[in-house]
C-alpha positions in Angstrom: 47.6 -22.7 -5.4 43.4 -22.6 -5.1 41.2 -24.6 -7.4 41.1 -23.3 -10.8 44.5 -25.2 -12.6 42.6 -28.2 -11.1 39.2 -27.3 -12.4 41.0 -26.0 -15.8 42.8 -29.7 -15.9 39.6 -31.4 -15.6 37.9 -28.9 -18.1 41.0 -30.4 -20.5 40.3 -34.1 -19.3 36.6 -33.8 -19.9 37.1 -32.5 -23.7 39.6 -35.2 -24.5 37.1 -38.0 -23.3 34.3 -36.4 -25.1 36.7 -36.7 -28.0 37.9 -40.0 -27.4 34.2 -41.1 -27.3 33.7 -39.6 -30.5 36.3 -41.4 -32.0 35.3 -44.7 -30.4 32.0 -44.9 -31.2 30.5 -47.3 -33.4 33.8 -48.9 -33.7 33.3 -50.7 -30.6 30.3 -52.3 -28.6 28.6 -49.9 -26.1 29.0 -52.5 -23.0 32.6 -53.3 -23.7 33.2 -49.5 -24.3 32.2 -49.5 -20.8 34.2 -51.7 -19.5 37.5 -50.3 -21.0 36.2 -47.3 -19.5 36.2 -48.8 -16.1 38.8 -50.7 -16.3 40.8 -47.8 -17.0 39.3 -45.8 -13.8 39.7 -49.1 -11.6 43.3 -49.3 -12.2 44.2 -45.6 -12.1 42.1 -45.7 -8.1 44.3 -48.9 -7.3 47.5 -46.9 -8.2 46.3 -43.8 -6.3 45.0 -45.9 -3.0 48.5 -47.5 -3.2 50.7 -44.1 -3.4 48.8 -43.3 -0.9 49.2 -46.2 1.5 53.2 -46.2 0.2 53.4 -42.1 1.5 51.6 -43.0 4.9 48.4 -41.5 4.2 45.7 -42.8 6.6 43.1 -44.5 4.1 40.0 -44.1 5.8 36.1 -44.1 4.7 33.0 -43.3 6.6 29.6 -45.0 5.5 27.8 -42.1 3.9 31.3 -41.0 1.7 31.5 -45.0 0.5 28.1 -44.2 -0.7 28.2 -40.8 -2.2 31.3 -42.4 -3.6 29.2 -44.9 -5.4 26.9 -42.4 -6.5 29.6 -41.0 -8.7 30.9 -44.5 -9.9 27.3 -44.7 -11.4 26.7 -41.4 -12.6 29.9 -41.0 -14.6 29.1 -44.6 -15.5 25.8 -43.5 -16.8 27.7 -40.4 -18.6 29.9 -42.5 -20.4 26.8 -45.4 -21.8 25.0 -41.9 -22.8 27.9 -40.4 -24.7 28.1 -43.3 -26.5 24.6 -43.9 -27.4 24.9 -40.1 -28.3 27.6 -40.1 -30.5 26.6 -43.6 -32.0 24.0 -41.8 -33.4 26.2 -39.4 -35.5 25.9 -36.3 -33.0 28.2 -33.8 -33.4 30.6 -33.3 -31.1 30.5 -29.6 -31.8 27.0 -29.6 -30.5 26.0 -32.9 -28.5 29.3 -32.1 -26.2 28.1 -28.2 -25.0 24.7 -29.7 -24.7 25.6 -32.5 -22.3 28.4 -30.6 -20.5 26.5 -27.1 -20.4 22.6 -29.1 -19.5 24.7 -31.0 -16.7 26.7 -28.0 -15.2 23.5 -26.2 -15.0 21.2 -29.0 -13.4 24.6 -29.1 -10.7 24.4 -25.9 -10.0 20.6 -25.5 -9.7 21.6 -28.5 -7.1 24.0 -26.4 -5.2 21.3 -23.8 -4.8 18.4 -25.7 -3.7 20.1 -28.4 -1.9 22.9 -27.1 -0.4 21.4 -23.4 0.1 24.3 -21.6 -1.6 24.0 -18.5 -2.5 22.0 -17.1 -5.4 23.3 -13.7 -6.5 22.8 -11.3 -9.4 26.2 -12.5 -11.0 25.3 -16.4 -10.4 21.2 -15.4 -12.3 23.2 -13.4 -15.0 25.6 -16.6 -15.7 23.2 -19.3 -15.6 21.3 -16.9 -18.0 23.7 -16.6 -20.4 24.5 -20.3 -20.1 20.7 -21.1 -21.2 21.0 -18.9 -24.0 24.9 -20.7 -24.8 22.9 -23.7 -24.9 19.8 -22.6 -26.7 22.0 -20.9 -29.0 24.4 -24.1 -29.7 21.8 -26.3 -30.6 19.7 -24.3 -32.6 22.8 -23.4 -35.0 
């Protein structure tokens, strides 16, 4: 099947918290905002960890994933108290939400480059390009 109907589900998941985030804020403190938030991503890891076990799946972890894995509890962590904060302070969604998303994909990407040593090609310079302008073009509507 290949990656793309799981990126493109993702893409879908990532607007609809952006929106829900939106929608919550302000009507809600920040730190219990968080807490649904992880509450919610607690149980739906449980679950998972627990199909798994119930298929047979060997549930195994090596230091340095456990860790990585933590690095993305935080980070996403981190996302969500900073969407908040954004849209608590009446950002609009149509802009604050291709800044974040846009400014993060291209700081990951710049990542992949200089710290993983993928490839740089023409096509990859003329996208990130045109993402910069996306982005300077968004925000100075």
């Amino acid at each position: 099947m290949g990656w793309i109907p799981y990126a493109a589900g993702s893409a879908v998941a990532l607007a609809a918290a952006d929106f829900f985030i939106k929608l919550a804020a302000g009507k809600l403190s920040n730190s219990l905002a968080l807490l649904i938030y992880g509450s919610c991503t607690f149980l739906a890891g449980v679950t998972w960890v627990l199909i798994d076990k119930a298929r047979g799946f060997n549930i195994q972890a090596q230091t340095e994933g456990v860790l990585y894995a933590g690095g993305v509890g935080i980070s996403f962590s981190l996302v969500t108290v900073g969407l908040y904060l954004t849209f608590g302070a009446d950002a609009p969604i149509s802009l604050a939400s291709p800044f974040i998303r846009l400014g993060g994909l291209m700081i990951a990407s710049l990542a992949g480059l200089f710290l993983l040593h993928e490839p740089l090609t023409l096509r990859y310079t003329t996208g990130m390009v045109l993402a910069v302008g996306g982005v300077y073009l968004i925000i100075t509507r």
